[in-house]
C-alpha positions as CSV (number, residue, x, y, z in Angstrom):
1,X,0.0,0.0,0.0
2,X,2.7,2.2,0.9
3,X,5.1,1.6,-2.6
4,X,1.4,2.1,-4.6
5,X,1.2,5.7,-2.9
6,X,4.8,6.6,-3.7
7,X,4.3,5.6,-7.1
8,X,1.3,7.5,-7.0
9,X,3.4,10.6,-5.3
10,X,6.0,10.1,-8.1
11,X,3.6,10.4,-11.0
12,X,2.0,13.3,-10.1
13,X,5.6,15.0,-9.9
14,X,6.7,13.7,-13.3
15,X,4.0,14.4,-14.9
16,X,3.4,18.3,-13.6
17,X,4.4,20.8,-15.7
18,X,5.2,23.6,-13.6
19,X,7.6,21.8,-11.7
20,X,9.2,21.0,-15.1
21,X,8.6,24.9,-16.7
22,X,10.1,26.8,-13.1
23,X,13.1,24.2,-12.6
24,X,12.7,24.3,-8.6
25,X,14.1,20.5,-9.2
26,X,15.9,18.5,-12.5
27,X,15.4,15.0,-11.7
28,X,13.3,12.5,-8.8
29,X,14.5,9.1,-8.2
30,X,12.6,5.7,-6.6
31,X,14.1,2.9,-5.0
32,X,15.2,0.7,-2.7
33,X,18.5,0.2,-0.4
34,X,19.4,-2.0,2.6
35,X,17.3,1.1,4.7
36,X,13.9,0.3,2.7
37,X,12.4,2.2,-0.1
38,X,13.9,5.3,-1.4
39,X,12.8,9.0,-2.8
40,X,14.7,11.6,-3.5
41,X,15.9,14.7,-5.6
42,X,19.1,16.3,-6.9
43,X,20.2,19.2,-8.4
44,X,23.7,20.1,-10.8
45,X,25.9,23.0,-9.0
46,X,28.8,22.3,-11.4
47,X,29.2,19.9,-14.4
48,X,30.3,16.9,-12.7
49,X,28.9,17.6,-9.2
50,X,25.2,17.1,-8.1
51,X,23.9,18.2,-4.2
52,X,20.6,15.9,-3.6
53,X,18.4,14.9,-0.5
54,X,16.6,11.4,0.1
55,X,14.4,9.6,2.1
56,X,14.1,6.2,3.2
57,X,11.7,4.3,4.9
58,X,11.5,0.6,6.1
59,X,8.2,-0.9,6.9
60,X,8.1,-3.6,9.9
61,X,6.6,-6.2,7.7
62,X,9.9,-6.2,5.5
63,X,11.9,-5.9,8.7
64,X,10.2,-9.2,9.7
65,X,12.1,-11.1,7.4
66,X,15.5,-10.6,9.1
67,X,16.9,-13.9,10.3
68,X,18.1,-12.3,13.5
69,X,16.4,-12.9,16.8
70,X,16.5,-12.0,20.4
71,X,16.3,-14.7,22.9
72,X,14.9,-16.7,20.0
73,X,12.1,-13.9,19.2
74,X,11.7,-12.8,15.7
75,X,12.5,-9.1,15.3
76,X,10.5,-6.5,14.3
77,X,12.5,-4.0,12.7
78,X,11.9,-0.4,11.2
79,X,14.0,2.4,9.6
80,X,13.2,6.3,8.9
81,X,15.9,8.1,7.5
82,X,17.0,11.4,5.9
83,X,20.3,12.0,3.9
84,X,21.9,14.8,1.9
85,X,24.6,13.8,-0.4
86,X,27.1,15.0,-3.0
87,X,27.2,12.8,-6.2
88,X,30.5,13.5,-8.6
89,X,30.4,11.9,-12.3
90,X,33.3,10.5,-13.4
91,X,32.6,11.5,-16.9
92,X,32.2,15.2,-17.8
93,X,29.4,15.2,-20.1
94,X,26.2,13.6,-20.5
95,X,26.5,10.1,-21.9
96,X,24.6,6.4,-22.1
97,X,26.5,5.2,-19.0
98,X,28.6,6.7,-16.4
99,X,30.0,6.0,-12.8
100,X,30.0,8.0,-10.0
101,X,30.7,8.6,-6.3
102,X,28.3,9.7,-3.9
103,X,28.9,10.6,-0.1
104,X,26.7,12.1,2.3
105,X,25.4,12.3,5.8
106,X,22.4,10.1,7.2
107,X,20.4,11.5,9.6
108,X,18.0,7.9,11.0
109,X,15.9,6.5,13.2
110,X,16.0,2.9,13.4
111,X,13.6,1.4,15.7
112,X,13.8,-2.5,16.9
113,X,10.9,-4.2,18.7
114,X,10.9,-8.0,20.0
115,X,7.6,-9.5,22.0
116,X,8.1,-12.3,24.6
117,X,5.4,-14.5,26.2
118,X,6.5,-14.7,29.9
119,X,3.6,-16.3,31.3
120,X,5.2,-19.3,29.4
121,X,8.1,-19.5,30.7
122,X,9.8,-21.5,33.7
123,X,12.0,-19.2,36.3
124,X,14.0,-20.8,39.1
125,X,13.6,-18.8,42.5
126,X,16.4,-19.7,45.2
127,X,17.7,-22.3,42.9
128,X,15.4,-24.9,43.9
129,X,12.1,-23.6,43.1
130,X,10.4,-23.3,39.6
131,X,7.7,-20.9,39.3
132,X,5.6,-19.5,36.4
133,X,3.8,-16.1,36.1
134,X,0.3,-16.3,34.9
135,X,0.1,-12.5,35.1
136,X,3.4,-11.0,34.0
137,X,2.0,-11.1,30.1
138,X,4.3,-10.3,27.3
139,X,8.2,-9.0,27.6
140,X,8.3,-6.0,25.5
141,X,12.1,-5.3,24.1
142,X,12.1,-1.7,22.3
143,X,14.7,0.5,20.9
144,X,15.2,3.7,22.2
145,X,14.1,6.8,20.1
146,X,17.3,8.3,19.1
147,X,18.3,9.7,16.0
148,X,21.6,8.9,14.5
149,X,24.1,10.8,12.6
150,X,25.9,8.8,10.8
151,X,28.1,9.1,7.3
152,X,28.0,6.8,4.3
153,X,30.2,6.6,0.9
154,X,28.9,4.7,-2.2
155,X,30.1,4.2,-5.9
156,X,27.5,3.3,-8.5
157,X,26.7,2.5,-12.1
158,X,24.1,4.6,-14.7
159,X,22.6,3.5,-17.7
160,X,20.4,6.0,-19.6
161,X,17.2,4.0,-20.4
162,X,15.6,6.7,-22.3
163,X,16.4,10.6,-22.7
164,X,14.3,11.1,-19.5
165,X,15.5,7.7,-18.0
166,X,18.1,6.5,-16.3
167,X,18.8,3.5,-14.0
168,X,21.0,4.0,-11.0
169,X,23.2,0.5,-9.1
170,X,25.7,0.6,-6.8
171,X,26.9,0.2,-3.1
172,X,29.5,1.3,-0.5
173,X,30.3,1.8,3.3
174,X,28.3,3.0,6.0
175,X,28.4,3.4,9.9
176,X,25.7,1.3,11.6
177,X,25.0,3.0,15.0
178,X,22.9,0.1,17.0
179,X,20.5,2.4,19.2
180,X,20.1,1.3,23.1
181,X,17.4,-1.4,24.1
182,X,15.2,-1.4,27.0
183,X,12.2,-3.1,28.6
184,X,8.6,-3.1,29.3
185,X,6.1,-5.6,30.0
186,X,2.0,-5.7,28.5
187,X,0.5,-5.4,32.2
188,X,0.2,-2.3,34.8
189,X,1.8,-4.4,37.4
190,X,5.7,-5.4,36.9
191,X,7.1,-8.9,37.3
192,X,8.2,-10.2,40.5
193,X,12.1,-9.0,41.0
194,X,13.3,-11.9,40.5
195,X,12.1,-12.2,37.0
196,X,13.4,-8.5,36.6
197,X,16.5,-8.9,37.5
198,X,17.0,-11.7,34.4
199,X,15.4,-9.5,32.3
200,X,17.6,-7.0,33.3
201,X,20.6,-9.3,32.9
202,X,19.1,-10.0,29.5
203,X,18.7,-6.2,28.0
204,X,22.3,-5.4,29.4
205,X,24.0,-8.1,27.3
206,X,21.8,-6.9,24.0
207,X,23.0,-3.3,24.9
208,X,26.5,-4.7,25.3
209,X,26.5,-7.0,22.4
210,X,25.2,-3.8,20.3
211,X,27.8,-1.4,21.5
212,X,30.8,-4.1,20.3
213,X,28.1,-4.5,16.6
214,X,28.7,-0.9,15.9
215,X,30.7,-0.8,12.7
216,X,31.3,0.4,9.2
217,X,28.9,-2.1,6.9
218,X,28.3,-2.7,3.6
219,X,25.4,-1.2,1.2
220,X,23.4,-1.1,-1.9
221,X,21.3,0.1,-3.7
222,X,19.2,0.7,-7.1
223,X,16.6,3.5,-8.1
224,X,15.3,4.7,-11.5
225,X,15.6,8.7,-12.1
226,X,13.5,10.7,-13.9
227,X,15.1,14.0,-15.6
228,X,13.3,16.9,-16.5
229,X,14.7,18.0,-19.5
């Protein structure tokens, strides 16, 4: 539903023709990358140099699909982001294919959610005695809401489809910034402190497993641009 209205979105701009007569932009672009689906803009400020802005946005049912888990939950993970990037041509004039580079600054939001059932589980309570909890309901893991800074380098491929056309590949390096974890539960009343305490124990070593993550990590991505021309 989402891609249908940003197609939608993208029509309306490509085919309006007083963006197109006043120039306020030369080209929009639609795609996909490793932080969800893509929209963007760019504008030439010298002949091989191009200043643009993007934005991303991955859905949770796509973020589903990761193989990772926590405590062998699936993940539920979402992604809003915001770039500005400089794009260089290798090539000085226009042509049927040319390579470029692109860097820029990402300015995200990446949100992680995992659900636990702990009225299913088994705790051990002075090591000789195992309870359940019929009324400490579902462990709730979220992300922190913290944007993230964070810069990225790519080179990519372009292949002019038609005059208006073109079709954009290509990858590069980013710094992945894991944002903090913590911990609710589904119910007003919180779990005996003995079951805190592991989930406690549980959070810190995501949080400190996160913290050692944080690295530079590959990229991709592909769009399609339109030029106005």
């Amino acid at each position: 539903m989402k891609f249908s209205i940003s197609i939608l979105f993208l029509k309306f701009f490509l085919f309006s023709p007083v963006l197109a007569e006043v120039k306020l932009i030369e080209n929009l672009s639609l795609g996909y990358s490793e932080k969800g689906f893509t929209f963007g803009t760019s504008k030439k400020i010298k002949e091989k140099i191009s200043i643009g802005i993007e934005a991303s946005y991955l859905d949770p049912t796509f973020g589903n699909y990761i193989p990772a888990k926590i405590d062998g939950n699936p993940i539920n993970l979402s992604n809003t982001s915001f770039s500005i990037f400089l794009k260089k041509d290798f090539k000085e004039k226009e042509s049927s294919s040319n390579f470029f580079l692109k860097g820029g600054i990402i300015f995200s939001r990446l949100s992680i959610k995992a659900l636990k059932d702990l009225t299913k589980e088994t705790y051990s309570y002075n090591g000789d005695l195992n309870l359940k909890c019929s009324y400490c309901g579902d462990l709730i893991i979220n992300s922190k809401k913290e944007m993230k800074i964070t810069p990225s380098v790519q080179i990519g491929y372009k292949k002019r489809i038609s005059n208006n056309l073109d079709f954009n590949i290509g990858g590069g390096i980013q710094y992945l910034s894991i944002p903090s974890l913590e911990w609710e539960t589904s119910t007003s009343s919180p779990p005996p402190i003995f079951i805190r305490s592991k989930i406690d124990e549980l959070v810190d070593d995501l949080n400190s497993s996160a913290k050692e993550f944080n690295k530079f990590i590959p990229n991709l991505f592909l769009n399609f641009e339109y030029k106005f021309i």
